[in-house]
RODO-2510 file (C-alpha; in nm, 4 decimals, decimal comma):
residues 105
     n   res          X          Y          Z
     1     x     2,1717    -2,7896    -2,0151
     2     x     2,3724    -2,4436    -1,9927
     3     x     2,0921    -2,3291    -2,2017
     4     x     1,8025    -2,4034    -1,9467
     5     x     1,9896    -2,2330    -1,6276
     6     x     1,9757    -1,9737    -1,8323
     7     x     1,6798    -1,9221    -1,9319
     8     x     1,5514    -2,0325    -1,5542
     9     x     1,7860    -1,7505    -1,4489
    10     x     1,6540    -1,5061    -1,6306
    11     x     1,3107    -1,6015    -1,5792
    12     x     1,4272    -1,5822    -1,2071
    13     x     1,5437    -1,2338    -1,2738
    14     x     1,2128    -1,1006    -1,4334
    15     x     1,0004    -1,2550    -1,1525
    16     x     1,2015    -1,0598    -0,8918
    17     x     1,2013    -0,7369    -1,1124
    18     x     0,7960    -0,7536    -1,1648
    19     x     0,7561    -0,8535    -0,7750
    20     x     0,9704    -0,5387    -0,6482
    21     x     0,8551    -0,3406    -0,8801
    22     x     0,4676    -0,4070    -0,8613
    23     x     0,5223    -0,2996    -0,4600
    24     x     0,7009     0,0210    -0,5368
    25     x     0,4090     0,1165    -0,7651
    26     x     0,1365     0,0446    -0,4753
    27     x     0,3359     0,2171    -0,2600
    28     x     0,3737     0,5230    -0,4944
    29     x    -0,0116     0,5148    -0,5572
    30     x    -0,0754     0,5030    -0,1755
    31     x     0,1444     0,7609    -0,0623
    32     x     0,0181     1,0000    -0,3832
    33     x    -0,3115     0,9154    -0,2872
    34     x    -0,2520     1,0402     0,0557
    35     x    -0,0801     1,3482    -0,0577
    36     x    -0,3456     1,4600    -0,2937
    37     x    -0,5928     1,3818     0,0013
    38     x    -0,4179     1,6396     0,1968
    39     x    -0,2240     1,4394     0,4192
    40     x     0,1552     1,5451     0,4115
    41     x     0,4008     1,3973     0,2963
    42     x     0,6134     1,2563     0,5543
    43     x     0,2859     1,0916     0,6486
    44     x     0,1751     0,9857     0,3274
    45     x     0,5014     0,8029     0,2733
    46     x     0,4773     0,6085     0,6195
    47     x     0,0984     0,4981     0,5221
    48     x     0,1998     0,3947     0,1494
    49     x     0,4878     0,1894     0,3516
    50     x     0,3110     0,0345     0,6235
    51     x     0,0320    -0,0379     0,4047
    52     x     0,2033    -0,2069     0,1123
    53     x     0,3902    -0,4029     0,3655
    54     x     0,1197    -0,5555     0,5808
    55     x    -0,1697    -0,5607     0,2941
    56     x    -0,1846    -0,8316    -0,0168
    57     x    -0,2101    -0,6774    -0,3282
    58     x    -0,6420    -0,7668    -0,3457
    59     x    -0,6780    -0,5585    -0,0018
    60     x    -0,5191    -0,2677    -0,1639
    61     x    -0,6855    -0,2845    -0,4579
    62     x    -0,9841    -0,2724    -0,2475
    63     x    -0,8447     0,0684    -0,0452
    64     x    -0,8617     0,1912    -0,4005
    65     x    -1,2232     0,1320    -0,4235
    66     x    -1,2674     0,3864    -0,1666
    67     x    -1,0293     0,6922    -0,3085
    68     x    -1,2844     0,9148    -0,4209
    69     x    -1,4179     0,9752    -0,0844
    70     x    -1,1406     0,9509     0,1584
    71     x    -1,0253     1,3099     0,1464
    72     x    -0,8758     1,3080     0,5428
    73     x    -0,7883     1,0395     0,7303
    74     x    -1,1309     1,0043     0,9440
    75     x    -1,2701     0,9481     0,6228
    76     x    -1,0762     0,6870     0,5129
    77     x    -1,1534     0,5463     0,8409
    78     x    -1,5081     0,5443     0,8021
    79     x    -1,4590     0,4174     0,4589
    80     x    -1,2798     0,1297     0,5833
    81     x    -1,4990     0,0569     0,8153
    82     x    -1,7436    -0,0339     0,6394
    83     x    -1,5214    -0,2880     0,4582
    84     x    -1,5778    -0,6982     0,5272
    85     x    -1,2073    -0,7239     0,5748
    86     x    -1,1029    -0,6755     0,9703
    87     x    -0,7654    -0,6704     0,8433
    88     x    -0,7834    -0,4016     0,6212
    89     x    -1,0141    -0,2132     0,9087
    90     x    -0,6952    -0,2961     1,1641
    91     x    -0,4093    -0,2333     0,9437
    92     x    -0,5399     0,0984     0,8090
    93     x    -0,6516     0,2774     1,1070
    94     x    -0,3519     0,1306     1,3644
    95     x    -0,1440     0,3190     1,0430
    96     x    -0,3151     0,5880     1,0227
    97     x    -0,2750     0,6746     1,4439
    98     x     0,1052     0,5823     1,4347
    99     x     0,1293     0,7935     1,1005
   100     x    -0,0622     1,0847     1,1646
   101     x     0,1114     1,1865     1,5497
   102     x     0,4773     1,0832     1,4225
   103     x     0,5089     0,7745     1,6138
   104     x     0,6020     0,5898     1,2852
   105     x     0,8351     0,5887     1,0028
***
């Protein structure tokens, strides 16, 4: 019995590990992404936040679809736009307003 909470605790314990860690990764790639683009980096780091927090992990896979051509923010825009997810559309630009003038952190 001990045996089996154990092993459920540690399998509790990896879950949480892969499931933190998997978001600080997309955020990393996000707000690199951004950085490389141009963008700087206090604004990079509030998109990579706001994105990884309101986006599943399939949207921003998606987003990544599109990182060749986003070089400034009106182009990732556009490049959303054009997207079949409204969510992704609203999430990205709303972020990339609040972002770009300071308004968010």
């Amino acid at each position: 019995m001990f045996r089996l909470i154990k092993l459920l605790l540690i399998l509790i314990g990896l879950a949480a590990v892969l499931w933190f860690g998997a978001n600080r990764y997309a955020e990393y790639r996000v707000r690199t992404s951004f950085a490389e683009a141009g963008m700087n980096d206090k604004a990079a780091a509030c998109m990579g936040r706001r994105l990884v927090k309101r986006l599943s992990f399939v949207q921003l896979l998606k987003l990544c679809e599109f990182e060749k051509e986003t070089r400034t923010v009106g182009g990732l825009v556009r490049a959303v736009q054009r997207m079949d997810d409204r969510e992704i559309v609203t999430v990205t630009t709303s972020s990339a307003a609040l972002c770009s003038t300071g308004l968010a952190r």
